[in-house]
C-alpha positions as a Markdown table, in Angstrom:
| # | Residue | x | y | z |
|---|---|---|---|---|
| 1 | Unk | 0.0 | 0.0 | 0.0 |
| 2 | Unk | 2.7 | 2.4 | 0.7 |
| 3 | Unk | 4.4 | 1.7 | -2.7 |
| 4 | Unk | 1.5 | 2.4 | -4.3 |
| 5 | Unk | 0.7 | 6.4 | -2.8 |
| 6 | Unk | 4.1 | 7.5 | -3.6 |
| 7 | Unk | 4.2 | 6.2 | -7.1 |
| 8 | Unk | 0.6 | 8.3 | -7.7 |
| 9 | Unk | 0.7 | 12.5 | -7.7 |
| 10 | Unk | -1.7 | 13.0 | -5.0 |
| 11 | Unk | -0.9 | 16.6 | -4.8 |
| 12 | Unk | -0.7 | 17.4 | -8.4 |
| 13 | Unk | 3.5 | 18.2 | -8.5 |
| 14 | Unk | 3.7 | 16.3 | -11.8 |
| 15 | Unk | 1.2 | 18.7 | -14.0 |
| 16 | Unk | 2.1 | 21.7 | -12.2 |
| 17 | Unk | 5.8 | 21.2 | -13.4 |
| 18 | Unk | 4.8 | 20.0 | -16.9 |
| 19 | Unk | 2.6 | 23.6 | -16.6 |
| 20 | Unk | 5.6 | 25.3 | -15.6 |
| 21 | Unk | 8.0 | 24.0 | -17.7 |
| 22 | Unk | 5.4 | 24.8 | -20.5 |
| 23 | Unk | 5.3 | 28.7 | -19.4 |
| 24 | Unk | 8.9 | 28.9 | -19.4 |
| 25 | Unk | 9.5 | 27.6 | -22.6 |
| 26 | Unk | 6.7 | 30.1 | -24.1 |
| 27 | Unk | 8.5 | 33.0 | -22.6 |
| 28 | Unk | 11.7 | 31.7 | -23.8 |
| 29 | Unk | 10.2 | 31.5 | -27.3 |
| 30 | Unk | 8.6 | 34.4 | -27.3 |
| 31 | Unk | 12.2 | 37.0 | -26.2 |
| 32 | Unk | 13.9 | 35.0 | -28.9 |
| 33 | Unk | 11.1 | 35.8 | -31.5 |
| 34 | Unk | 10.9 | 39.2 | -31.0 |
| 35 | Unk | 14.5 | 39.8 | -31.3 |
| 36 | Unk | 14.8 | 37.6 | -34.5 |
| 37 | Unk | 11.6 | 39.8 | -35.6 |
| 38 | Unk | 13.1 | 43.3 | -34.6 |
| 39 | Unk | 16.4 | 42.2 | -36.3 |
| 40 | Unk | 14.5 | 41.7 | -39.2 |
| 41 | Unk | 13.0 | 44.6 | -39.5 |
| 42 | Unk | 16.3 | 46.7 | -38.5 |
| 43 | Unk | 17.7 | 45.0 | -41.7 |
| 44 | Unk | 14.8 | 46.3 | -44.0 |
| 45 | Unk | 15.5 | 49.8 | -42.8 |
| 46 | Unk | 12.8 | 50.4 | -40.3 |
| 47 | Unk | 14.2 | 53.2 | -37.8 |
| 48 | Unk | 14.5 | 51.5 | -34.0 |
| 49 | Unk | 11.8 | 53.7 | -32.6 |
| 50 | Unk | 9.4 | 52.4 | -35.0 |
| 51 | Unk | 10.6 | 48.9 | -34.8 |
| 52 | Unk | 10.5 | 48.7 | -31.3 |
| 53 | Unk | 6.7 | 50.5 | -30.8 |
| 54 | Unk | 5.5 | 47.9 | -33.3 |
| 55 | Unk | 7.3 | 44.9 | -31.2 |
| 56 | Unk | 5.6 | 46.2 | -28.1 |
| 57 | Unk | 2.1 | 46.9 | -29.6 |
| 58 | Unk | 1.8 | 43.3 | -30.8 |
């Protein structure tokens, strides 16, 4: 009996990590998008003030 409560997530750590690790990797994405998408548009010309209002409007 006792082998069988600690292999089961009674208090839910397993899918609040999985949640977590989710949320990270999201925000992770998301700084690494914007500055591949800000590069891109410094390369086109766009003036940094521009490029940088558009990256926090969206």
């Amino acid at each position: 009996m006792l082998e069988n409560s600690l292999s089961e997530d009674t208090a839910g750590y397993d899918r609040f990590m999985t949640l977590y690790a989710r949320k990270i990797a999201g925000g992770v994405s998301a700084i690494v998008g914007s500055v591949a998408l800000w590069s891109f548009l410094s390369a086109l010309g766009l003036s940094e003030m521009l490029g940088t209002a558009l990256l926090l409007w969206s």
